[in-house]
N, C-alpha and C positions, 0 to 999 in steps of 0.2 A: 675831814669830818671828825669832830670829836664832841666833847660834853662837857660841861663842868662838874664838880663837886663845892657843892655850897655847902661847904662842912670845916667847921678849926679842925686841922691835921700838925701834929709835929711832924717833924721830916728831917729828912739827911740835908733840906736845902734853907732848914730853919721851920719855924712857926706859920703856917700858911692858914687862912680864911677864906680860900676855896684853891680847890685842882684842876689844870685839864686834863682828862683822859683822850688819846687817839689811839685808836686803832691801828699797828706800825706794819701788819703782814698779813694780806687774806691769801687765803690759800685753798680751794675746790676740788676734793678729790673723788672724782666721779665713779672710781670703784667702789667703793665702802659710803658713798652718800655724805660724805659730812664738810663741814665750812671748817677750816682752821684759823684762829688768828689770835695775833701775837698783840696785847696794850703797853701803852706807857703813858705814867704818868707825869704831870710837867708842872711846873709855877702856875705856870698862864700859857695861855693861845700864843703870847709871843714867843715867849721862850724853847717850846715845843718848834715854830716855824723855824727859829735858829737851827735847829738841830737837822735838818735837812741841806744835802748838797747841794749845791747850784748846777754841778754840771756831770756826768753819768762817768761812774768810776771814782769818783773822787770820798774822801771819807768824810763822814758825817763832821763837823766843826766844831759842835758844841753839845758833844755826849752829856756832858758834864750834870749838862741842866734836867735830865732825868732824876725824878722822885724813887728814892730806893723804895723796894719793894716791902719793907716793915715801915709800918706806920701810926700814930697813937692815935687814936680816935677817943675820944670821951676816956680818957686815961688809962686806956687799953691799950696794949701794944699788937695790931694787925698785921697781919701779913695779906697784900691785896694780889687777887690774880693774875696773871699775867699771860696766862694762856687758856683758851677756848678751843672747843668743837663742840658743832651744832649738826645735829643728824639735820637734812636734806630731806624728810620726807612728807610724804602725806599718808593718813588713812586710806587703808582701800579693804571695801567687807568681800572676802571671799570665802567658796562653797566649800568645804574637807569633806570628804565623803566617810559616814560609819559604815564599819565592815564588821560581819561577825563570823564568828567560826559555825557553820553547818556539818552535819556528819549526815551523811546520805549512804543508802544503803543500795549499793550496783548489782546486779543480778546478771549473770553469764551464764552462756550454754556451752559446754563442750563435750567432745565424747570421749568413754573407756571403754576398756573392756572389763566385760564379767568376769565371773570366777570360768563361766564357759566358755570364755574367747570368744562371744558376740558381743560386737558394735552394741552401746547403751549412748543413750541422750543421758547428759545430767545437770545438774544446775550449781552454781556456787556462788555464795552473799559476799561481797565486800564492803567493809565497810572504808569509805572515804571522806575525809576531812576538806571542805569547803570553805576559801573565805569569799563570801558575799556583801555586797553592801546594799547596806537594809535603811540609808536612807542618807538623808547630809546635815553638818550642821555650817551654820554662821559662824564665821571670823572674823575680827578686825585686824589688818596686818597694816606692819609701815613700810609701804612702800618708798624706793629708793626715788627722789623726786629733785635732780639737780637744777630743773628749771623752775627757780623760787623768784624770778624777775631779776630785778639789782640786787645783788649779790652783797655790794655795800651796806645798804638799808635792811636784807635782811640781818645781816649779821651785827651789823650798829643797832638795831632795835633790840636783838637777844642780850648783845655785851651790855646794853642800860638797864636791863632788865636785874642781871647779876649783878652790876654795879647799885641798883636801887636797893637790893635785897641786903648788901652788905652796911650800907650809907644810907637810905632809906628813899624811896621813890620820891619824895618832898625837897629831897637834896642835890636830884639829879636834876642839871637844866639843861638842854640843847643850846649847841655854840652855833 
């Protein structure tokens, strides 16, 4: 699954009139919420397929055909990403509760004795410091949400989004 770039690009692999970009590493890490993954870009849709092994363990064939990661665009020399993460989550509005500090005034009995050595009732204020909550507010938090569906498509939808922003969403096309 990857994209093109309908864009004149100088390159390490010559003068190109468009790129494909693929996606080479997803990666979900369900502690921290977030999608990882790794791009690369190619000639073409062919060129990029070369670059895959035929059979498990073996090394890639034709590294070669990867687009370096500087590139001129409109006679600017870019440097294009090559790595992502995408938070995993969703909105979710939850309650905090406001608390304030009270001071409240305790009132106790105990007994002493007089100057006479008779038993006296007496009283004594204290004052004590209370935190209470006096009511709740609204929050929007982002929740940690690894069940986003395909996993692929979300994270191909964010990488063309970046890719549009640098190249221009007119120049992105789906392969």
């Amino acid at each position: 699954m990857g994209f093109i770039i309908k864009q004149p690009l100088e390159t390490n692999q010559g003068l190109l009139t468009e790129a494909y970009v693929r996606i080479e590493m997803y990666r979900v890490d369900m502690f921290y919420g977030l999608c990882h993954t790794t791009i690369a870009m190619y000639p073409s849709k062919t060129a990029a397929k070369k670059t895959f092994p035929v059979y498990f363990g073996e090394s890639s064939p034709n590294v070669s055909q990867v687009v370096g990661i500087d590139v001129i665009l409109n006679d600017e020399e870019i440097t294009y990403p090559t790595y992502f993460e995408f938070p995993m989550v969703k909105d979710e509005e939850i309650e905090i509760p406001i608390m304030e500090e009270q001071v409240e005034t305790k009132t106790s009995t105990y007994y002493d004795f007089d100057e006479k050595g008779e038993i006296v009732e007496k009283t004594r204020e204290e004052k004590i410091t209370k935190l209470v909550q006096t009511g709740t507010n609204k929050i929007t938090k982002q929740k940690i949400d690894i069940n986003k569906g395909n996993v692929y498509e979300f994270a191909y939808d964010l990488v063309k989004k970046e890719f549009g922003k640098i190249f221009g969403d007119e120049n992105i096309i789906d392969e």
